[in-house]
N, C-alpha and C positions, 0 to 999 in steps of 0.2 A: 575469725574463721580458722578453725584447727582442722587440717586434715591429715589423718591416717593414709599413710602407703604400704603395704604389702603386696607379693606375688609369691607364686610355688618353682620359678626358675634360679630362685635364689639374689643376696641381695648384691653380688656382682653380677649380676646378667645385664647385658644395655636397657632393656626393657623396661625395669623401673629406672634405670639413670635416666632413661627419654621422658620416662612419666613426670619423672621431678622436673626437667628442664622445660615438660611442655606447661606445665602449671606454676611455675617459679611464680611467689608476688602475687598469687589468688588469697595465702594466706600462711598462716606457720604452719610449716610440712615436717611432721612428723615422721621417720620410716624405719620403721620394726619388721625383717622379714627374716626369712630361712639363711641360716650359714652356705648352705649349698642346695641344689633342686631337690625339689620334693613335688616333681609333678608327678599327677595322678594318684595323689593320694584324700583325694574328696575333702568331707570333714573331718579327716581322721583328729585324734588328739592321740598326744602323747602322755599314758597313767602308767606306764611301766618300770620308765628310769628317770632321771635325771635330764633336765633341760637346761644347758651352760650357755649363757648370753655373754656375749661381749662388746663393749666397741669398735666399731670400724671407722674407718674415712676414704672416702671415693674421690674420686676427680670432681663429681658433682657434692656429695653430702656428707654428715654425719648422720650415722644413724646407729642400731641395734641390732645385730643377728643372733639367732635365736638356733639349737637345734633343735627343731622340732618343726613340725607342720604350720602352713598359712592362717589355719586356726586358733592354734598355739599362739602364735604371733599376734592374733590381734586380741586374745583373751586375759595375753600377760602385757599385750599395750594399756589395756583397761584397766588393769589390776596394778600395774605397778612402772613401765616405764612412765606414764601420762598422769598428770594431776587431776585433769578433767577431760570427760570423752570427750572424743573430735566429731565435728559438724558432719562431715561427709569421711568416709572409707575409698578408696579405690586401690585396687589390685590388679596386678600387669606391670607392664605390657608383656601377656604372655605373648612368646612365638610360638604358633600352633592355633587354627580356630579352636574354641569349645563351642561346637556347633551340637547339631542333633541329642542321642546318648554320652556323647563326651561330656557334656553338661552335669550327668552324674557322676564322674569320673572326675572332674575337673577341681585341681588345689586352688586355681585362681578363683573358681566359683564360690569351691568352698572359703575361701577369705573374706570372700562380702560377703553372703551370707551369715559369718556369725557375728558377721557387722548390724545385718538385718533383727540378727538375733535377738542382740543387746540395745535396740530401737533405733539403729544408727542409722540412714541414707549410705545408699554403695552402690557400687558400681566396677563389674568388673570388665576388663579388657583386654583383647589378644587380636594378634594380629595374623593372618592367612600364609606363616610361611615360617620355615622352620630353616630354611638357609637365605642367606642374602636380603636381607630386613631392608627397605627403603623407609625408613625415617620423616623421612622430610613430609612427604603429604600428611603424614597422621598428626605428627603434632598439631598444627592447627585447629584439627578439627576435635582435638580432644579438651585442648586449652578453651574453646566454645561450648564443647560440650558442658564441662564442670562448671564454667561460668553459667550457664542455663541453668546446671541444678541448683546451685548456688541458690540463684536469684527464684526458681519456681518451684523446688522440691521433688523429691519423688513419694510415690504415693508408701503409708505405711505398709511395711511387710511384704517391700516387692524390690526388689534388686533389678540393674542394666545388665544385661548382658549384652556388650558390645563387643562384635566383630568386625576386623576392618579388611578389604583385600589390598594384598604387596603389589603394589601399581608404581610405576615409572615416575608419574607426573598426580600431580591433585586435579589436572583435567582429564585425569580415565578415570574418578571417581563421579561416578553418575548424582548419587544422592543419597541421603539416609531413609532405608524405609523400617518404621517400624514392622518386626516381624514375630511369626508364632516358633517355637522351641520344633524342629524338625526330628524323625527317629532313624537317621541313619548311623548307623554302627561301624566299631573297626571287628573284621573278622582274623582273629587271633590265629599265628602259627605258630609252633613251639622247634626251636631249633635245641636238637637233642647235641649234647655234648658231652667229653669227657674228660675231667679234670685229671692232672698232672698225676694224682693217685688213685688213678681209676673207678676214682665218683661220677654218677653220671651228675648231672646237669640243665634246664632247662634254661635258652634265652627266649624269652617272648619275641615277635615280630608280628608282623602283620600291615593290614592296609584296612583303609575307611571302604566299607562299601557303599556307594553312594546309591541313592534310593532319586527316583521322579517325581518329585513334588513341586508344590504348587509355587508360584512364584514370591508369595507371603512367608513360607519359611525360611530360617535362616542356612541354611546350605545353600540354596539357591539362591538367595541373593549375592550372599557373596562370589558367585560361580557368574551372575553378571556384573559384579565393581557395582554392587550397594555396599553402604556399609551397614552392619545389620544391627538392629536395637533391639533386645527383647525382656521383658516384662517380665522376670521368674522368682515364683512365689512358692513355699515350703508346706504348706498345707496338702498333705499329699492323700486325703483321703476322697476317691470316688463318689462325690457327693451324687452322681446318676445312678449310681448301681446299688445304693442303700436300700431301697425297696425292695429291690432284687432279690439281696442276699435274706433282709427281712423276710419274704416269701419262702424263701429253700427250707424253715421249717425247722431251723437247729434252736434245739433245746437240751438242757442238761438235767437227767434224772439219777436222782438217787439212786 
């Protein structure tokens, strides 16, 4: 069993260090990620400059960083650090859910998926909290998790997206419910500035606006301590509304 590791917080963040120590001994753990964060940067690829890789060594691993994007990462995992693809992909442990619209936003997404891409099983993961990370309950339940897919697969051309909430104890984790991809968004504010030579400036900020949905989606699970599982798949065309547009009548005349 070969498993690829990547994430978009870069390959010093705790987050893949927790990933390798929670799955240590499931099999040879490969880990090709970002020199440094690159979140929210989707699928992007890198075709403009130069991608300089190097070795590192952590407290927990050796691995590869890469500059360039989570996709990046596992396209030149395929191509050239690895001999032969790896069984399973996983990427994280981001801090931050990729819940709602985040999900198109999201470099950890984009990780597995082009894991999905290249016919691989993935699985990505991030955890409900962006300061003071509690560790301890997730690991277990990830180190099961990957043991599950191991042993039962996941179906072709569909990616985990797993969200877990920052709780105290693994008994304020109620239970895992599979759920549906929810659409709440961050609403963006721009902090106007001006640079030292009277450039102006833009920093993005903002907040998640949170939407009232159902208890199947994943925002709201995680808002009561489910951990959330969801099924997301890349085929993004409207297969209900093809009639539709069929009907609207467009044709192209000489």
């Amino acid at each position: 069993m070969k498993i690829l590791l990547v994430n978009d917080d870069g390959i010093f963040a705790p987050g893949i260090q927790k990933l390798y120590e929670a799955i240590e001994g499931l099999g040879d753990i490969i880990v090709v990620a970002p020199d440094g964060e690159r979140s929210a940067v989707s699928h992007a690829l890198t075709l403009d400059k130069p991608m300089p890789v190097r070795e590192v060594h952590t407290a927990m691993f050796h691995g590869t960083a890469v500059m360039g994007t989570p996709a990046d990462c596992v396209k030149l995992a395929l191509s050239e650090v690895m001999t032969e693809a790896p069984d399973l992909v996983l990427s994280g442990i981001n801090l931050g859910c990729n819940t709602g619209l985040n999900v198109i936003y999201s470099g950890t997404v984009g990780g597995a998926a082009e894991a999905v891409f290249n016919g691989i099983p993935a699985i990505a993961l991030s955890l409900d909290t962006y300061t003071d990370p509690n560790w301890e309950p997730v690991l277990p339940f990830v180190r099961d998790l990957v043991k599950t897919v191991i042993e039962k697969g996941i179906p072709e051309g569909v990616l985990l997206n797993v969200n877990i909430p920052n709780v105290k104890t693994a008994e304020d984790i109620i239970d895992v419910m599979v759920t549906e991809q929810g659409m709440a968004h961050w609403q963006e504010n721009f902090d106007k500035r001006i640079d030292p030579k009277g450039r102006t400036y833009y920093w993005m900020t903002g907040k998640k606006r949170e939407r009232k949905e159902a208890e199947t989606i994943d925002d709201t699970a995680i808002k009561n301590n489910y951990i959330s599982v969801t099924p997301v798949q890349f085929n993004l065309t409207a297969y209900n509304k093809l009639e539709h547009i069929k009907n609207m009548g467009l044709n192209y005349k000489k």
